[in-house]
N, C-alpha and C positions, 0 to 999 in steps of 0.2 A: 366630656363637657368642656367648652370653650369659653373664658371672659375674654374681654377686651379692654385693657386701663391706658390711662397714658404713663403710668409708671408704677412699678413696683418697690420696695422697701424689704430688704432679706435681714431679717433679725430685730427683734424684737425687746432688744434693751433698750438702753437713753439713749442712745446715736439714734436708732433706727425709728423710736418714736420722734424726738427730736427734729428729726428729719421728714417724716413724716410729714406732723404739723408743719413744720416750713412750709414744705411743695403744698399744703391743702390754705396753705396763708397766700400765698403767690399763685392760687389761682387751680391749682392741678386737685380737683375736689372729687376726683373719684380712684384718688391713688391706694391701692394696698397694701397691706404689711402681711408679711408671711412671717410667721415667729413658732419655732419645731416643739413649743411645750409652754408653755405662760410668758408672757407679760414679764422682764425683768429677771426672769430666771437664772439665766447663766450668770455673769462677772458683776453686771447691774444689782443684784439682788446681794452681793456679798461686797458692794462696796463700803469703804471706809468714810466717805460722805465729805471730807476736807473739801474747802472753800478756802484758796490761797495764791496768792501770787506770785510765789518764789519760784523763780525759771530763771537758766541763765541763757535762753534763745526767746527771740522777741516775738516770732511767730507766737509761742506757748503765751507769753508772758500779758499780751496783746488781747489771746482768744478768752486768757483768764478775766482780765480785766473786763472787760465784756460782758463776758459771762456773771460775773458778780453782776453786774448793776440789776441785770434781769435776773439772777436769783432774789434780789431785792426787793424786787420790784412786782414779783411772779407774778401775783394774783390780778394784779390789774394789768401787766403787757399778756401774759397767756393764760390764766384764768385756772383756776384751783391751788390746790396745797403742794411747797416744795420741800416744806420744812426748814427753812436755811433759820441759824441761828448764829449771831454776829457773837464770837468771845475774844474776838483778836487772834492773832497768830506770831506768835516766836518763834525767829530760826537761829538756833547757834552755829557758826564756825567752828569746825577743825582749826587746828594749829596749821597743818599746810594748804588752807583755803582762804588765807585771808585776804588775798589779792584779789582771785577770784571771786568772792566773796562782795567786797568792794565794789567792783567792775560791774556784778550782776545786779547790787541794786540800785547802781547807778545807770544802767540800763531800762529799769525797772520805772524809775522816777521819771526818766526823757520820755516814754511813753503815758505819763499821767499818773501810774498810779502809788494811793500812800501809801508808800514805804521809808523807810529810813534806818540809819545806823541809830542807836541809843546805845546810852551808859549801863555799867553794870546797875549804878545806883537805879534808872529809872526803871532799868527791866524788873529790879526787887520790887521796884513799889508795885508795877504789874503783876510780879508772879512771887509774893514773896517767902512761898515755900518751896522754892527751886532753888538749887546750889549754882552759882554762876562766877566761882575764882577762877575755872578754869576755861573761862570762854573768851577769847581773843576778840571776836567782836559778834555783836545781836544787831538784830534786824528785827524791826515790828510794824508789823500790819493792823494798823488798829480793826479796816473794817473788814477783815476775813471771817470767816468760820465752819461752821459745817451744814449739810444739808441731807434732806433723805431722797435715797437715790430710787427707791421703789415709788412714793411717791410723786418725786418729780417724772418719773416715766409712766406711769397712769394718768398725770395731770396733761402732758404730753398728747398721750393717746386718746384720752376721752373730749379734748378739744377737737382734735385732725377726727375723729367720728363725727361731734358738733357740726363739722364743716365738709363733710360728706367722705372723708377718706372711710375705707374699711379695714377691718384689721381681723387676719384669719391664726385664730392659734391651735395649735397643735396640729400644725399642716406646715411639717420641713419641705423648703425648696428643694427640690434634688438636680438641676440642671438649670441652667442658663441655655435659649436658643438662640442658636448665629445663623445671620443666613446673608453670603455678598458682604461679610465685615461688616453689618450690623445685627443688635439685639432684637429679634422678635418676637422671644416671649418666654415666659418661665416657668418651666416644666414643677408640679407637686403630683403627692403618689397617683391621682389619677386627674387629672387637668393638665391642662395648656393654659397659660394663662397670653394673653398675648398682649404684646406691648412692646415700645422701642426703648424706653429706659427702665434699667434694672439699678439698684443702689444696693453694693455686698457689703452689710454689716453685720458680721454675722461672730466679730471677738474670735474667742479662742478655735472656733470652727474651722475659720478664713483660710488656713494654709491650706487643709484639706481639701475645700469646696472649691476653691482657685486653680488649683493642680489641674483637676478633671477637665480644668478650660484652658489648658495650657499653660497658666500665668504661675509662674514661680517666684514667690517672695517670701524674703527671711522671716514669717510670721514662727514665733513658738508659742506654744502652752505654757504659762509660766504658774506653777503653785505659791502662794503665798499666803501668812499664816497671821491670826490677828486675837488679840488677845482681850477680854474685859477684867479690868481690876475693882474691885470693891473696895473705893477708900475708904480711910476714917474723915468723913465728913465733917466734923468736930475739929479736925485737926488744918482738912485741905477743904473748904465748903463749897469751891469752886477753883479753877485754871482753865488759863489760855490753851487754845492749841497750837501745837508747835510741829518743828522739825528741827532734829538735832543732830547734827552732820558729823559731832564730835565721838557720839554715842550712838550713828546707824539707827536711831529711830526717830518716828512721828506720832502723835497723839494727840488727842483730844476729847473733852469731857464728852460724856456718853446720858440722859437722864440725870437725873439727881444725885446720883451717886455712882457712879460707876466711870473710869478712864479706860477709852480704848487705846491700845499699844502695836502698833505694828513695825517693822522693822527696814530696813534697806537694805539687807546684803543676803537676807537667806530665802534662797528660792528653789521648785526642783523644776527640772523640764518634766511634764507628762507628754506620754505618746498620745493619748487617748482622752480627748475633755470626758469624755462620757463616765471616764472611771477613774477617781482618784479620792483621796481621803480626803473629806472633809470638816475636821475636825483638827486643832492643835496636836502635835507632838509632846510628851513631858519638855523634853532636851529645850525645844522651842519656849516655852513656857518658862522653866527655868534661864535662859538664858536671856533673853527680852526682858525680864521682869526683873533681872541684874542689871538691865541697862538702863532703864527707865528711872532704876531706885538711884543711880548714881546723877540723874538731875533732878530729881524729885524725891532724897531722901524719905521720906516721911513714906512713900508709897511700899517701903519695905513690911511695913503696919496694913496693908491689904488685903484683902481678902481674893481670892482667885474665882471669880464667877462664874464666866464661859469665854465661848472662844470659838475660832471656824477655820476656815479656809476656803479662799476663792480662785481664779484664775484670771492670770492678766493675758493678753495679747503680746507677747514683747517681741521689740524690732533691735538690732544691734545699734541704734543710737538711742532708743526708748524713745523715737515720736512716734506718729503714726502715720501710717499711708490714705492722704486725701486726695484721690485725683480720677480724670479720666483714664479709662486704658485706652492707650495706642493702639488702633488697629481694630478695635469694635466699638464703632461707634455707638452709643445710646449705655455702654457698662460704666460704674464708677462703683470707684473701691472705698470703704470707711473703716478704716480698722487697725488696731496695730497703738493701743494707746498704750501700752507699756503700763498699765495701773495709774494713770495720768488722767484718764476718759473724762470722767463724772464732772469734776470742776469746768470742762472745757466745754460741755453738751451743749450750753444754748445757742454757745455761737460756732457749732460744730452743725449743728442745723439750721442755720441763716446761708454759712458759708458753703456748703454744700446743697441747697437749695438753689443761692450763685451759681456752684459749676454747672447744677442740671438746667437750670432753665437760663443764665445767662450766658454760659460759655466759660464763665473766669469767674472766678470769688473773688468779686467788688470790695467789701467790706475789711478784707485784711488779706495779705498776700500770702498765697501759704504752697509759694511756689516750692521754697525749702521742704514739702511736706509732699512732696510728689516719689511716684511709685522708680522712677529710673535713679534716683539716688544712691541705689545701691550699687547697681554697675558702673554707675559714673563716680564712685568714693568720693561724693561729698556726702557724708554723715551728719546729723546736727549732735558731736558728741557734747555730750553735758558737761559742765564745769565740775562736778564732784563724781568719780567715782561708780557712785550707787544709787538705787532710787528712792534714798532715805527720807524725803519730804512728799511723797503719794501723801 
């Protein structure tokens, strides 16, 4: 059996929806989505949901800000539930970030968005069951927060349906066709589907499914492990979400009661997305939940609820690869957020809706975020370290 589209969508997270709806907003209303098992399932569905602006590259920093207004704004620019809930956002400094630190929200601010340094005194009145004598300097974000990543990828998908895209699940892509250096169409277990533009976003998959077509990029599987803690409500009734540079972790309130805690520097490479554990480690659990109590005292009085593991995409500078590939025309790659993705979706699917149907992503430049960077060693390495503010 043969279809005919003018473009296909490989992967069925928030990129790939995201994307989606773009190209069925700009016009391309019979676009399909190929997704190998539900809606959200792989990295999408174990995201940590932060809404924040802390980046010290402008590309990121730019798509975030963006990206928030329309998390804001959801239901009236794209129409259903995202969940986004405004608590503010706190980042501390390291002692050897302070420079750094400075630079990047002053980079932050030349782009528009509110951010700023604050005192120890005002960060207390914000957060005043946090320990903060040992923070050289804070940053706060008043209108950050967090959002749900399952349903902003259904709200996604079920608009780009609205508007005539189709969306095939539990039907993996197994091949990309070339034919004369370009795309004409994209092979599942028993179809063709035929078509000149293909969009690979396919997360933790990417490295594998790219090989077959010759493209080789530093994509890995990255495990990472995330925690729910049970405060004493009574004690802690609410907090900001943060990122704590000093202490390797991020967090933010979860429900009514409940703080999720994940971390920046403990990861494993997996060979195989399809098989790894998904659930916390003790070791992990214990040691995160040392981390977290050394800014948030009181959280040592917790309770240990639940807890998961998901998998990031990560690239050696932790952006992602947004571009056309050289030498096939009608392919374009999505992938490679380094556990960054979720906050940056909306206008990860405006600006790649750009490349497909304009040629160039008009709305912010993300040439920095192109796939030859890596032979050409310009990296976008991050001002700290680790990727302790996911």
């Amino acid at each position: 059996m043969t279809t005919n589209t003018d473009a296909v969508v490989i992967g069925g997270g928030v990129m790939g929806c995201s994307i989606l709806y773009n190209l069925a907003v700009r016009g391309v209303k019979n676009a399909i989505l190929l997704e190998r098992d539900l809606l959200g399932s792989g990295s999408t569905g174990r995201s940590s949901g932060a809404v924040r602006m802390h980046y010290s590259n402008e590309v990121h920093a730019r798509m975030a800000w963006e990206s928030l207004r329309i998390f804001q704004n959801f239901d009236e620019i794209v129409g259903g539930e995202c969940g986004f809930t405004q608590t503010g956002y706190l980042v501390f400094s390291g002692d050897d970030d302070v420079d750094a630190f400075h630079s990047n929200v002053a980079m932050q601010q030349s782009v528009g968005i509110q951010t700023g340094i604050i005192s120890r005194s005002d960060a207390q009145e914000i957060a005043p069951q946090f320990y903060l004598d040992d923070c050289p300097a804070i940053a706060y974000e008043p209108l950050s927060g967090h959002a749900d990543s399952s349903a902003t990828s259904s709200s996604y998908a079920a608009k780009a349906r609205q508007l005539g895209a189709s969306i095939r699940l539990q039907t993996p892509a197994t091949s990309i066709q070339v034919s004369k250096g370009k795309v004409t169409g994209v092979k599942t277990g028993d179809e063709v589907i035929e078509t000149s533009t293909a969009v690979v976003a396919t997360g933790p998959w990417s490295r594998r499914f790219l090989l077959q077509h010759g493209i080789d990029l530093p994509f890995e599987a990255t495990r990472h492990e995330v925690i729910h803690l049970k405060r004493p409500v009574d004690l802690i009734p609410h907090h900001p979400g943060g990122g704590d540079i000093a202490n390797m972790v991020y967090f933010r309130p979860e429900g009514t009661d409940l703080t999720l805690v994940g971390n920046g520097n403990i990861e494993q490479v997996v060979e195989d997305p399809e098989v790894f554990a998904q659930r916390p480690t003790q070791s992990f659990i214990q040691e995160v939940w040392s981390r977290i109590a050394r800014r948030i005292p009181l959280l040592e009085e917790a309770e240990f609820s639940t807890g998961y593991a998901g998998l990031y995409t990560s690239t050696p500078d932790s952006h992602p690869v947004m571009d056309k590939v050289d030498g096939i025309e009608g392919l374009y790659i999505c992938t490679g957020f380094s556990g960054h993705g979720f906050k940056l979706s909306p206008m990860v699917g405006i600006l790649m809706s750009e490349l497909v149907l304009d040629g160039l992503a008009k709305t912010i430049d993300i040439s920095p975020l192109r796939m030859s960077r890596f032979k050409e060693g310009e990296l976008n390495m991050p001002a700290y370290g680790f990727r302790v503010l996911v």
